[in-house]
C-alpha positions as CSV (number, residue, x, y, z in Angstrom):
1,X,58.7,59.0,31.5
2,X,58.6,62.5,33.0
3,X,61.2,63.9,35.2
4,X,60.7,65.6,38.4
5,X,64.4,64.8,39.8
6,X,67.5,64.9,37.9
7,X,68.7,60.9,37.5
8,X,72.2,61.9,37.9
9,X,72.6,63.6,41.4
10,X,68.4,63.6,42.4
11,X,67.7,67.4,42.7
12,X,64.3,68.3,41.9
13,X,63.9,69.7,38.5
14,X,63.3,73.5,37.5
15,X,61.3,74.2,34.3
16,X,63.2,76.3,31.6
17,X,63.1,77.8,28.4
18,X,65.5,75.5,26.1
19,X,65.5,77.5,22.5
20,X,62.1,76.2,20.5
21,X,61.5,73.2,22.4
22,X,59.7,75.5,25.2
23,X,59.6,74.9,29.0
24,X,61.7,71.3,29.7
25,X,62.6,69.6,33.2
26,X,66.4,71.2,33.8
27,X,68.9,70.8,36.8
28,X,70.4,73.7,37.9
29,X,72.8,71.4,39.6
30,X,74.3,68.8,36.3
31,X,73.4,72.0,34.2
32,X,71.3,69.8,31.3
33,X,67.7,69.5,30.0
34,X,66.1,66.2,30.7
35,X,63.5,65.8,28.0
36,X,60.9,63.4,28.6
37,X,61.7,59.8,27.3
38,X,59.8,57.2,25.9
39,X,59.9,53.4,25.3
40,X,61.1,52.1,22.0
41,X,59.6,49.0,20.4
42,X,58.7,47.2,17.2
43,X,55.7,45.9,16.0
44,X,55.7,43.6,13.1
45,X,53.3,42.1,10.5
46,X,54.9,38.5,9.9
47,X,53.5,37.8,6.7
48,X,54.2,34.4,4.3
49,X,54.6,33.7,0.8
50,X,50.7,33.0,0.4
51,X,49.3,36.4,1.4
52,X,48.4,35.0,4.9
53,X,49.8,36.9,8.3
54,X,50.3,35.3,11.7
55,X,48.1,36.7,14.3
56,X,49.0,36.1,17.7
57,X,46.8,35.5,21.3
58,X,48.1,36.4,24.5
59,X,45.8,36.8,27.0
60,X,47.4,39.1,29.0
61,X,47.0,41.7,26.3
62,X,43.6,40.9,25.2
63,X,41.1,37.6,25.6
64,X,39.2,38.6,22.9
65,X,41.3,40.1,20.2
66,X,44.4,39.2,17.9
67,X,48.0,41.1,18.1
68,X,51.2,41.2,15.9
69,X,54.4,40.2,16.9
70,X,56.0,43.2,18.6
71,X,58.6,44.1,21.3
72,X,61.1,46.3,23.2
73,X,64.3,47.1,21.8
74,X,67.6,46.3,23.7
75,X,70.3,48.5,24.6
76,X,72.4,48.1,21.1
77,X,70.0,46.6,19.1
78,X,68.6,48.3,16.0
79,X,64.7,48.2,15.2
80,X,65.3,45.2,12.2
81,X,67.3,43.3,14.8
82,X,64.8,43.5,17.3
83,X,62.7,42.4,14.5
84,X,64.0,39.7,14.5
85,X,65.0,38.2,17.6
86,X,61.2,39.3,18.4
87,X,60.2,36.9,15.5
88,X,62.5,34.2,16.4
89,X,61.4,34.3,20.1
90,X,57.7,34.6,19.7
91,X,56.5,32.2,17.0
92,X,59.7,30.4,15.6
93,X,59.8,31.6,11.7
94,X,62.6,33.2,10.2
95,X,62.7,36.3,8.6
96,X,63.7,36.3,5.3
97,X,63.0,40.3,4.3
98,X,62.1,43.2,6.5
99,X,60.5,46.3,4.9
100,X,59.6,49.4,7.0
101,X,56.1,50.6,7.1
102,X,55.5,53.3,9.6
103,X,56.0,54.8,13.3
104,X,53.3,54.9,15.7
105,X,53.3,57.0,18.6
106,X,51.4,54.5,21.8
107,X,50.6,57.9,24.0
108,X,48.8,55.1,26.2
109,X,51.9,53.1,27.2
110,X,54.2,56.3,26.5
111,X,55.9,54.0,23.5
112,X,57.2,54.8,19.9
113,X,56.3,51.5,17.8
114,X,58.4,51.3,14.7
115,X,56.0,49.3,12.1
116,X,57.7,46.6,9.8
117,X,56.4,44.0,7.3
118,X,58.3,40.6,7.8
119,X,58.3,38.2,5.2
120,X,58.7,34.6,6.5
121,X,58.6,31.4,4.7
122,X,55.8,29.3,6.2
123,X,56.5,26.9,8.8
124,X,55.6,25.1,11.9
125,X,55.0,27.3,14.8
126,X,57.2,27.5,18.1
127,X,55.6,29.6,20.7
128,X,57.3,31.2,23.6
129,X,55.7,31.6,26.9
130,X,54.1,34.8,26.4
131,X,52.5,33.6,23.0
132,X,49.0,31.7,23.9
133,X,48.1,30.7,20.5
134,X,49.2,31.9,16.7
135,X,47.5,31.0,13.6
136,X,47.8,31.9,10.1
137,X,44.9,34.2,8.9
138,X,44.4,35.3,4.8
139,X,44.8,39.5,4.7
140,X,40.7,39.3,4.2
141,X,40.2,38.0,7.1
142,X,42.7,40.0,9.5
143,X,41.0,42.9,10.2
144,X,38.2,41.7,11.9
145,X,40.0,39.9,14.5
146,X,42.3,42.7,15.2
147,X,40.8,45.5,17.6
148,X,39.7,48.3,15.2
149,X,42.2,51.4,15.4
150,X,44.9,49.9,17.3
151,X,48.5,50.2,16.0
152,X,48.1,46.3,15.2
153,X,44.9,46.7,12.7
154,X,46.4,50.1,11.4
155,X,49.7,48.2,10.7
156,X,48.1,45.3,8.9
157,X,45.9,47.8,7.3
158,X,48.9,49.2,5.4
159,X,50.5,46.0,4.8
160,X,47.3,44.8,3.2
161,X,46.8,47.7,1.0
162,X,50.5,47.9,-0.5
């Protein structure tokens, strides 16, 4: 999110010099900087003891291509509890051990996706509503159902090669 008007009292913003972070959004009025903010979420590779990961379809992210589990973090939640309720709400397995992998910056939907492996014991499948379909897939066969270069495959990517 970039500010043109201060959220506090709505003046429109001035651009100042604020030490070595450059030219920032800054009311004259509040007297504070108002950096530009960005969503906070998780994505997660939910992988069992057999070396297989669930892959996920929901068609309002892609008809044609798998995703991970991932979500927005609450107010007061940290990243390995969003983990995971996310987990929980999604596809029904518990988490048994969390391990994180990596941050990707989403530019695209102006997001920061923490990256963690989730290690489940395999079960039966409950979807929620924004889950069409979820399948277990062997880490040889993941890649190729992912869309190449997305934080998804570049997640499962690492978790494959550790």
């Amino acid at each position: 999110m970039h500010f043109c008007y201060c959220p506090y009292c709505g003046s429109r913003l001035i651009g100042k010099e604020i030490g070595d972070e450059g030219i920032i959004p800054y009311c004259e009025n509040c007297n504070i900087p108002l950096w530009d903010m960005f969503t906070t979420s998780i994505i997660t590779a939910v992988v069992n003891e057999y070396n297989e990961i669930a892959l996920l379809r929901q068609n309002y992210v892609s008809a044609t291509k798998y995703v991970c589990v991932a979500g927005i973090m609450k107010m007061g939640e940290s990243a390995e509890e969003t983990v995971i309720r996310e987990v929980k709400e999604e596809i029904g397995q518990d988490v048994e051990s969390l391990e994180f992998i990596k941050s990707y910056p989403y530019e695209k939907k102006e997001m920061l996706m923490l990256g963690y492996k989730a290690t489940v014991k395999k079960k039966e499948f409950k979807l929620s509503g924004e889950v069409d379909s979820v399948k277990w897939v062997k880490f040889e066969e993941a890649l190729a159902l992912l869309r190449e270069g997305s934080v998804a495959w570049q997640l499962v990517k690492q978790v494959i090669e550790k």
